[in-house]
Backbone bond lengths (Angstrom), bond angles and torsions (degrees), N, CA, C in turn:
res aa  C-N    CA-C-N  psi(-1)  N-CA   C-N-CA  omega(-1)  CA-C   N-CA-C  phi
1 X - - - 1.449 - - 1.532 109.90 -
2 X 1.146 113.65 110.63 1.621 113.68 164.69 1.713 121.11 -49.37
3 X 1.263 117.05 133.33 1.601 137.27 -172.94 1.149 102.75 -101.13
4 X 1.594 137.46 88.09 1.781 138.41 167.52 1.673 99.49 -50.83
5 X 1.131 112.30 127.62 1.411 131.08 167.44 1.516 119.25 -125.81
6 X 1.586 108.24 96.41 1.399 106.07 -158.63 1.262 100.41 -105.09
7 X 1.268 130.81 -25.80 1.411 157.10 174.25 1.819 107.40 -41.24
8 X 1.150 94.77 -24.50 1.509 105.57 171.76 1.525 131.42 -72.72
9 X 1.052 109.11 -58.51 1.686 146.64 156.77 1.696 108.28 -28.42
10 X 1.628 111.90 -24.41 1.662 108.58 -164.31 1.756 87.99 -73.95
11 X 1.148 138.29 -44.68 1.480 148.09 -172.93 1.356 114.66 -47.78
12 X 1.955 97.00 -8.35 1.923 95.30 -165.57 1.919 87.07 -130.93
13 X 1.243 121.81 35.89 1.156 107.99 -149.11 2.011 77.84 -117.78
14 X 1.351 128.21 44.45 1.415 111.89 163.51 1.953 84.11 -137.78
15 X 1.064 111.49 -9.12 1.678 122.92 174.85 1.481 99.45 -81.24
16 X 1.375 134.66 -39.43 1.112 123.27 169.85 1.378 110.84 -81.33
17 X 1.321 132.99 -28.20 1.487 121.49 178.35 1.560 111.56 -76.68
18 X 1.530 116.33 -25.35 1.273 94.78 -168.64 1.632 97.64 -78.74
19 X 1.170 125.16 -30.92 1.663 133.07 168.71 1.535 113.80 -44.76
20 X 0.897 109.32 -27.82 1.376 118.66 -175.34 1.857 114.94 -76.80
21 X 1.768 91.98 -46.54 1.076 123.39 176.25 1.997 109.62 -51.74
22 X 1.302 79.11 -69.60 1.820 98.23 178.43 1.332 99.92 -60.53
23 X 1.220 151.78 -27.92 1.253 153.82 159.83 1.772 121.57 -44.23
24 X 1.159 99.81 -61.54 1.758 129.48 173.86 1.708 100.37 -51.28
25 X 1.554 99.68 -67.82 1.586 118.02 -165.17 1.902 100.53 -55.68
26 X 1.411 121.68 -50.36 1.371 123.88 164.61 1.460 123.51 -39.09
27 X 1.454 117.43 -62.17 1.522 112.05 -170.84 2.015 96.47 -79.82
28 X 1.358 113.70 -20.08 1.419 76.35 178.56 1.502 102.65 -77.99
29 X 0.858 142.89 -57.86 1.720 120.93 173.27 1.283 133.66 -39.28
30 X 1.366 121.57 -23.38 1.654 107.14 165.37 1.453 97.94 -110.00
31 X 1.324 141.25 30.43 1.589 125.41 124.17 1.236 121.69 -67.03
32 X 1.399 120.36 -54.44 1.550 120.51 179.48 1.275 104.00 -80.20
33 X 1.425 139.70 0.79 1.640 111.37 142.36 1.125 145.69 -106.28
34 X 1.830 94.39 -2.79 1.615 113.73 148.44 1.801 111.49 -72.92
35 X 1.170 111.47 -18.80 1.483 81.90 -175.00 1.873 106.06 -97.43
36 X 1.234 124.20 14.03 1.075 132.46 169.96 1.354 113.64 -93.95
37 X 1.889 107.49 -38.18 1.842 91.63 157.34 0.962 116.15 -80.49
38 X 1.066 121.98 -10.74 1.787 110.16 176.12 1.216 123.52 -58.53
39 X 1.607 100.00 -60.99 1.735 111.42 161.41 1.232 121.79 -27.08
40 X 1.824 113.61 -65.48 1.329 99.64 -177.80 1.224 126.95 -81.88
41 X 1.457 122.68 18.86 1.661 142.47 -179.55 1.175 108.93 -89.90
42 X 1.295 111.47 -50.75 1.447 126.77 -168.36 1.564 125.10 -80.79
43 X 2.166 102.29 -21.84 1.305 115.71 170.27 1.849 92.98 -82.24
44 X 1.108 115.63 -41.70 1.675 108.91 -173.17 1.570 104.95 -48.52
45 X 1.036 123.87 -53.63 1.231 139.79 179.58 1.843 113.60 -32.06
46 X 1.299 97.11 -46.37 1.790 104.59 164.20 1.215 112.68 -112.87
47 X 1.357 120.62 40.24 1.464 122.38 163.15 1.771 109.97 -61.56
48 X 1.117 112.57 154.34 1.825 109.21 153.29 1.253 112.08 -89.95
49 X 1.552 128.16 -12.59 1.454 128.56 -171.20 2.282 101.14 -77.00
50 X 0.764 106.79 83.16 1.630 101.26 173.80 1.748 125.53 -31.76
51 X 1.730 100.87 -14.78 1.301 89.38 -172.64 1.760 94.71 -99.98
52 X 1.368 129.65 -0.82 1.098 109.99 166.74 1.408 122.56 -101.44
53 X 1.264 120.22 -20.94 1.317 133.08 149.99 1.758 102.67 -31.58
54 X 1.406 123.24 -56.27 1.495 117.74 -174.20 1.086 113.66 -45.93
55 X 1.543 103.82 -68.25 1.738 141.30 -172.24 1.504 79.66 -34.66
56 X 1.425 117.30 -89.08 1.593 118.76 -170.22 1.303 119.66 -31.04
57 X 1.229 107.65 -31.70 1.760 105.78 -159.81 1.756 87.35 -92.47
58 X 1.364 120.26 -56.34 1.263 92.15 -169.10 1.967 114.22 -78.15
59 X 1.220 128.94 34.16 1.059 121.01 160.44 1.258 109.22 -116.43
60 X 1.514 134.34 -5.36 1.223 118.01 -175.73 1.545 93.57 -90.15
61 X 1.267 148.17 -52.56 1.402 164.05 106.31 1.427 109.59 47.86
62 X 1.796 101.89 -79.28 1.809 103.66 159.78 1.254 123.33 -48.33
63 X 1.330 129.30 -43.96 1.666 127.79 167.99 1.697 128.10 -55.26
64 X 1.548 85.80 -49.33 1.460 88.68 -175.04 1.634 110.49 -80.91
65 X 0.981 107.13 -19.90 1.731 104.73 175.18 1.373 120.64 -108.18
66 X 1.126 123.55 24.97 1.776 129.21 148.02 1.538 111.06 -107.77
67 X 1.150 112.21 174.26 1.280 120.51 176.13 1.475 109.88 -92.08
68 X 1.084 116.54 147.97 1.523 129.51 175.04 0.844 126.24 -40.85
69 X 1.583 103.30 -54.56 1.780 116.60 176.77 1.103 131.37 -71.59
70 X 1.536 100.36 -34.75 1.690 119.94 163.08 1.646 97.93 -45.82
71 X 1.052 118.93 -61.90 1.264 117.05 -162.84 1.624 119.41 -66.13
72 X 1.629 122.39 -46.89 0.904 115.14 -170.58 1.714 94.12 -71.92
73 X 1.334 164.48 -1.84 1.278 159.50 -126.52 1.683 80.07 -135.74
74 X 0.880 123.44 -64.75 1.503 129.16 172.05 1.630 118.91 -48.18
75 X 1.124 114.71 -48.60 1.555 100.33 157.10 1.442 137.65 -106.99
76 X 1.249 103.21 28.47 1.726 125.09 149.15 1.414 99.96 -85.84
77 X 1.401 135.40 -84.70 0.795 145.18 -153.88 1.243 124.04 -92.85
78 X 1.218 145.38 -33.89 1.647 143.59 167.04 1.749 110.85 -78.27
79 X 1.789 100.68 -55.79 2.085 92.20 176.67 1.383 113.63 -49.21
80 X 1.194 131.42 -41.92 1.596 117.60 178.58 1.286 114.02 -44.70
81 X 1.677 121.64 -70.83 1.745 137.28 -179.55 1.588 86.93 -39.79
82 X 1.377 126.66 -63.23 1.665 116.19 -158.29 1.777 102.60 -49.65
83 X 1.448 106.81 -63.80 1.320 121.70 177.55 1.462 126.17 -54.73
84 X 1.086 117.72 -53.21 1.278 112.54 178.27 1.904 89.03 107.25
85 X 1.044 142.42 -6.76 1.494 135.38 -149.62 1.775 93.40 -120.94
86 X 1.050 132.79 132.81 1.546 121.77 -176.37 1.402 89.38 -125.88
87 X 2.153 106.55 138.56 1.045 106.14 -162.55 1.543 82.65 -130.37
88 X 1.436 118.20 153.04 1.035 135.34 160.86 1.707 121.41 -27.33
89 X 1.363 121.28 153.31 1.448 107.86 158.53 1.779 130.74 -85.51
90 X 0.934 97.60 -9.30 1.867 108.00 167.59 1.563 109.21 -84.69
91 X 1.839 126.80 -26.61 0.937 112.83 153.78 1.540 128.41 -60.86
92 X 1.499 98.91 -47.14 1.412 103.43 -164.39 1.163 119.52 -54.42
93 X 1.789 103.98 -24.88 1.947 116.12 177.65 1.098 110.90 -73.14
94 X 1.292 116.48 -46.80 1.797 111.85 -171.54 1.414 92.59 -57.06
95 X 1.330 128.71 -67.65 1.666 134.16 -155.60 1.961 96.65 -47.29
96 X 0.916 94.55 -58.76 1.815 95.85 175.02 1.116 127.73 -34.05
97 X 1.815 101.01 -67.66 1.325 109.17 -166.91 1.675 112.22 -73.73
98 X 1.504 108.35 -10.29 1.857 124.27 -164.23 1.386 83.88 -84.64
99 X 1.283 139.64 -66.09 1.568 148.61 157.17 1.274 97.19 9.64
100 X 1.584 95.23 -92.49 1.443 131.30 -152.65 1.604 105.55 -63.03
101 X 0.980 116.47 -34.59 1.711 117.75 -179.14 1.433 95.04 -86.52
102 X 1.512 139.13 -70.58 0.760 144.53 -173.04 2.089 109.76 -27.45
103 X 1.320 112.36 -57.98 1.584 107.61 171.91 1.719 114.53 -65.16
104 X 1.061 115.19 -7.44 1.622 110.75 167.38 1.634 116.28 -98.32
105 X 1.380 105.54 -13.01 1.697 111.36 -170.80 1.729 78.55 -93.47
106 X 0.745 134.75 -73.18 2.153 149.41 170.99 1.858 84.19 -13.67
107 X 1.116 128.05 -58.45 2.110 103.73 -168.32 1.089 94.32 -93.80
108 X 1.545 139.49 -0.07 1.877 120.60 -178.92 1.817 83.91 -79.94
109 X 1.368 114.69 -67.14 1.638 118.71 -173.34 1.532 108.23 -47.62
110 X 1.382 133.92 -17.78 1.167 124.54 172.86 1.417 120.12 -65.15
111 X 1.528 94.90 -51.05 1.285 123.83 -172.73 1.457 113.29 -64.07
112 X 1.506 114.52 -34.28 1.427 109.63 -154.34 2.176 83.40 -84.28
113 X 1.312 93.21 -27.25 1.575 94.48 -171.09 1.952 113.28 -56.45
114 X 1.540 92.31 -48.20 1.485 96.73 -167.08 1.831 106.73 -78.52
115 X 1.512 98.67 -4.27 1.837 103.12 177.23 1.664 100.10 -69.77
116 X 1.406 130.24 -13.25 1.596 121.14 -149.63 1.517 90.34 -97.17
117 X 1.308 116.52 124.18 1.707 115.39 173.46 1.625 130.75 -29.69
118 X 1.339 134.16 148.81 1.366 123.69 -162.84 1.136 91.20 -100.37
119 X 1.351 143.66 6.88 1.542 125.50 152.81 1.085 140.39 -68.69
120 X 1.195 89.45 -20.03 1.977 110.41 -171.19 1.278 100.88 -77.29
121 X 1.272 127.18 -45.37 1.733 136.10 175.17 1.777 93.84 -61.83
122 X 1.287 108.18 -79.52 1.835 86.81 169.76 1.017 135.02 -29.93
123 X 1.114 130.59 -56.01 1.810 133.09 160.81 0.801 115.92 -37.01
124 X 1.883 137.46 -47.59 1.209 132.50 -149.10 1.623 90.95 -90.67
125 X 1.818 125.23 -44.39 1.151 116.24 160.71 1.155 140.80 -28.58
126 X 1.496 99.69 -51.52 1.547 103.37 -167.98 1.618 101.21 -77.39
127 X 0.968 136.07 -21.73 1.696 152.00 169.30 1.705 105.78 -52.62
128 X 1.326 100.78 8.94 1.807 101.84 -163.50 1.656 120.18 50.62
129 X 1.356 112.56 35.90 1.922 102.19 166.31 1.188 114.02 -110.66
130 X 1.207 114.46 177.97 1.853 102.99 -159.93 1.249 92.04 -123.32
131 X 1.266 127.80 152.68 0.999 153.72 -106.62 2.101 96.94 -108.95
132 X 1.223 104.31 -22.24 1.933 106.48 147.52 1.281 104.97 -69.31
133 X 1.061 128.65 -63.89 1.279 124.12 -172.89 1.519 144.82 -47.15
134 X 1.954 98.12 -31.92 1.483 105.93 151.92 1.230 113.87 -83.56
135 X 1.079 123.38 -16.50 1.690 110.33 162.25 1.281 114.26 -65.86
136 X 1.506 121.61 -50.70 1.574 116.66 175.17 1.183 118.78 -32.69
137 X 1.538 113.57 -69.41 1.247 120.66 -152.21 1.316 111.53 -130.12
138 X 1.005 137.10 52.57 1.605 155.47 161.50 2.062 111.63 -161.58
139 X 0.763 109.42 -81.20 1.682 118.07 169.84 1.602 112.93 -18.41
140 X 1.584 99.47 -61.10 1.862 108.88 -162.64 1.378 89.73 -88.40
141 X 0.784 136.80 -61.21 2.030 138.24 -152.89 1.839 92.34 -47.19
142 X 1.658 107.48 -72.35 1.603 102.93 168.90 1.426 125.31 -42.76
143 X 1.325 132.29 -55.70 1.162 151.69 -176.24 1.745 108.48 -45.78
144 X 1.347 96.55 -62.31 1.868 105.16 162.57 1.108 117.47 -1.02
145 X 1.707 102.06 -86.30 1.296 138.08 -162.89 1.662 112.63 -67.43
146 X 1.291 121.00 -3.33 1.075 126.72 163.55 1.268 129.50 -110.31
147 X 1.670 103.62 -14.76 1.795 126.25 174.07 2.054 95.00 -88.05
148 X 1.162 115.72 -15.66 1.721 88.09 173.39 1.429 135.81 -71.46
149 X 1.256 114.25 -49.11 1.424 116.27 172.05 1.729 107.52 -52.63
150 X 1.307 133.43 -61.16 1.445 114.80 175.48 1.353 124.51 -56.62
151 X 1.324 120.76 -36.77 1.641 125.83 178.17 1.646 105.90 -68.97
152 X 1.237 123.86 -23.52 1.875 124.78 176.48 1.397 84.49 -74.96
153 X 1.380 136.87 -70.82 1.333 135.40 -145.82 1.504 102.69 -52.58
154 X 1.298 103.64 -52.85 1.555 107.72 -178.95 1.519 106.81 -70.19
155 X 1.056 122.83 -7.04 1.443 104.76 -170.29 2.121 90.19 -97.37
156 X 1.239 117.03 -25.24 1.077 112.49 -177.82 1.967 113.17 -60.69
157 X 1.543 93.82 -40.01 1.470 112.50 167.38 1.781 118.02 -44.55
158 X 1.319 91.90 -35.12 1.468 106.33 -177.09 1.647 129.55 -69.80
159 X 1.318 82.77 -23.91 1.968 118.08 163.59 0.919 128.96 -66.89
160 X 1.567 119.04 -48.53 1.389 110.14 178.03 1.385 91.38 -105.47
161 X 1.349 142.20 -3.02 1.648 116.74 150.46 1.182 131.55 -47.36
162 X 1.429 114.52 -28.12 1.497 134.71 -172.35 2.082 93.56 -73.21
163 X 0.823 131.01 -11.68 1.460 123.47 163.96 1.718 116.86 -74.46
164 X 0.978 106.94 -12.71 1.600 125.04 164.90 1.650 113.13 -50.07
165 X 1.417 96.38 -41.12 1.888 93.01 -161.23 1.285 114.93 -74.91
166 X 1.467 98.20 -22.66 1.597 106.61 -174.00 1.741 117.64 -48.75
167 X 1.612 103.63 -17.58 1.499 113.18 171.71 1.788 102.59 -64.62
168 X 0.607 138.22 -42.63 1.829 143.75 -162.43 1.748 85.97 -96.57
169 X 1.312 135.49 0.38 1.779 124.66 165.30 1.625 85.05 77.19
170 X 1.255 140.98 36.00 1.668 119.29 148.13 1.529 100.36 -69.54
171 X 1.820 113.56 126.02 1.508 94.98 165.34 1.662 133.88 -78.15
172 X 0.944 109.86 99.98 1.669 114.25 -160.10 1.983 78.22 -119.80
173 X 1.493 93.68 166.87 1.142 110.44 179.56 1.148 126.34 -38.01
174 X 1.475 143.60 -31.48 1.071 151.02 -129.12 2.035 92.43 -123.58
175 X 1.336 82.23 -38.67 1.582 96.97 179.45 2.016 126.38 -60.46
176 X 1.580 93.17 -42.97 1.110 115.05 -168.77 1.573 101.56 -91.15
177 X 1.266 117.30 -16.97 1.172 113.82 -178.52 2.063 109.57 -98.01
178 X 1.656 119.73 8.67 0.865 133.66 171.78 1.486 98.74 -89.12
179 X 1.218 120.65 -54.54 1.551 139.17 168.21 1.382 98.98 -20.90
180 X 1.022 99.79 -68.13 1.695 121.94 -152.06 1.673 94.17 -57.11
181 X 1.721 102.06 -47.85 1.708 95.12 -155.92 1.397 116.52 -80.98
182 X 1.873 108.92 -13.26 1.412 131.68 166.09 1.453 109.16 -59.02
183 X 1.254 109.80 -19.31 1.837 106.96 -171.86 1.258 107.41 -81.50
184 X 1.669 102.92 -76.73 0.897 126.65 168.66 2.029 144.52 -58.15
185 X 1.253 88.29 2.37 2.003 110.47 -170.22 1.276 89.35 15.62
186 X 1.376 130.71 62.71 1.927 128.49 100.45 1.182 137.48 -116.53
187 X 1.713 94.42 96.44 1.334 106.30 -157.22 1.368 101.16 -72.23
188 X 1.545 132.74 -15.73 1.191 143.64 176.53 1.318 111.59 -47.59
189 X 1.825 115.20 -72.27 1.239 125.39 -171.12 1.559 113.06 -59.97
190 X 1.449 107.32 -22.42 1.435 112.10 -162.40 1.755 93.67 -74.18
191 X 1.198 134.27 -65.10 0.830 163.76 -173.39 1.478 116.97 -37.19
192 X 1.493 113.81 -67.44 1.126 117.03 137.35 1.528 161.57 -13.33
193 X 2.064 93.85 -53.44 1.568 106.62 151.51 1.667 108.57 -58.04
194 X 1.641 101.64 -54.29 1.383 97.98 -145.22 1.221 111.94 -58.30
195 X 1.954 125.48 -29.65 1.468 135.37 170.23 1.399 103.38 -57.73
196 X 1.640 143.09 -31.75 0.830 146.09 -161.29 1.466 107.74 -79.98
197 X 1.528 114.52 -51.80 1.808 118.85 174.68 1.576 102.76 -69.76
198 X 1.551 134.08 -36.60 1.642 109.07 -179.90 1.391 99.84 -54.22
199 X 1.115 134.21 -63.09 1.177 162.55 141.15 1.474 111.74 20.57
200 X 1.391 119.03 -61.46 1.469 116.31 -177.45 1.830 108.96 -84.31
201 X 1.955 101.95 -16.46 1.323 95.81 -172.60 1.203 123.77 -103.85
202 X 1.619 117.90 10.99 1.143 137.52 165.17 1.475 127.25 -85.83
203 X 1.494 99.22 -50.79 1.135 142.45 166.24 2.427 90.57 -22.30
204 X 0.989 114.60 -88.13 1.691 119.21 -176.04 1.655 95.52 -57.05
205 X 1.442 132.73 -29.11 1.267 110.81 -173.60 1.249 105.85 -92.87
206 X 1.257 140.21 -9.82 1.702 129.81 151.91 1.366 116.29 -65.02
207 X 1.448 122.58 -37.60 1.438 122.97 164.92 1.344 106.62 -34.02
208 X 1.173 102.36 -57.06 1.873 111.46 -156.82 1.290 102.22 -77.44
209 X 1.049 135.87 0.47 1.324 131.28 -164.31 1.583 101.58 -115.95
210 X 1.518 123.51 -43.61 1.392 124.69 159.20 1.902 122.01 -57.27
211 X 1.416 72.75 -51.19 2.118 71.52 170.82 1.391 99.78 -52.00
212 X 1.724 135.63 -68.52 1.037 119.52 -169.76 1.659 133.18 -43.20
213 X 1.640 85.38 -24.13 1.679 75.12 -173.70 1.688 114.62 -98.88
214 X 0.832 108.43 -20.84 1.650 127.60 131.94 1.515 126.08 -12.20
215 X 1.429 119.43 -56.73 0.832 128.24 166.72 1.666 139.93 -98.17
216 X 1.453 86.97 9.41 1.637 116.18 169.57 1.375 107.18 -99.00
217 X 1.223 132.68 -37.63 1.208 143.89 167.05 1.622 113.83 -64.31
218 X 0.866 124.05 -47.29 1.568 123.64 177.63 1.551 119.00 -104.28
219 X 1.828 121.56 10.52 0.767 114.19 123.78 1.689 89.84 112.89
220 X 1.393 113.56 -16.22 1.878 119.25 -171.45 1.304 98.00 -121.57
């Protein structure tokens, strides 16, 4: 019968916070720079110019149809040899995961755009504004409010993707808690916490993400 010994683990318990830490500090930077390519992915996407419509289409396309890991392993390790430029492994994750989120945040903003009625863009036309301008300020303001609940979900996605890097040694949670189980050979207990902290810190951001949509649905 196996004996859980958790009592052990308190000695490694600023190795899991700072992992935790480096964990947190990661996805908020490749959300806000995935959701800035997204934006401009997702506006390319209803361009009238055809050649950015491509550009868009074939980059959201490359992201969404490789694997993650494939990818981040590929720009640790192959973009340098192409380049000649060798980049860190905390770069190479953000650039990945900003990529990689960024072409899934690019069809929620498409989507939430082309959900807003085609009259309202007529109206704002026929009102003499040009055609940035009903996007500014009629199109996006509505559109928003219907792009949050999918853009949180995905951004929650973006969280436990960030356990990915730990392959390239970023110490992020997943990393430090390998540390931990290499020290100590319980990979059990180790393992356990670490499902246990995504776990408690996800745990309020799915709340928030159902209330929100909750309250898009009923209107308050």
């Amino acid at each position: 019968m196996y004996t859980f010994n958790f009592e052990m683990l308190w000695g490694y318990r600023w190795l899991f916070l700072n992992g935790t830490l480096v964990t947190i500090g990661l996805t908020a930077a490749v959300v806000v720079l995935g959701l800035l390519l997204g934006l401009v992915g997702g506006l390319a996407q209803l361009s009238r110019f055809a050649v950015l419509r491509w550009i868009s289409w074939a980059y959201i396309e490359l992201f969404r149809c490789t694997p993650l890991l494939v990818q981040l392993l590929w720009f640790y390790y192959a973009l340098p040899m192409l380049t000649g430029i060798q980049i860190d492994a905390i770069t190479a994750s953000v650039l990945t995961l900003s990529l990689y989120g960024g072409s899934f945040y690019a069809e929620v903003i498409r989507g939430g755009v082309v959900s807003i009625e085609a009259g309202q863009t007529e109206a704002g036309l026929a009102l003499g504004m040009t055609p940035a301008k009903v996007m500014r300020r009629i199109v996006l303001p509505q559109a928003v409010k219907r792009m949050i609940p999918p853009l949180m979900n995905q951004s929650i996605i973006q969280f436990k993707n960030t356990s990915l890097v730990s392959v390239v040694a970023v110490p992020d949670l997943l990393y430090q808690g390998q540390v931990a189980a290499t020290d100590t050979f319980r990979p059990l207990e180790v393992y356990t916490i670490v499902a246990l902290i995504y776990f408690v810190v996800l745990v309020p951001l799915t709340a928030i993400v159902k209330r929100g949509e909750k309250q898009l649905q009923t209107g308050h």
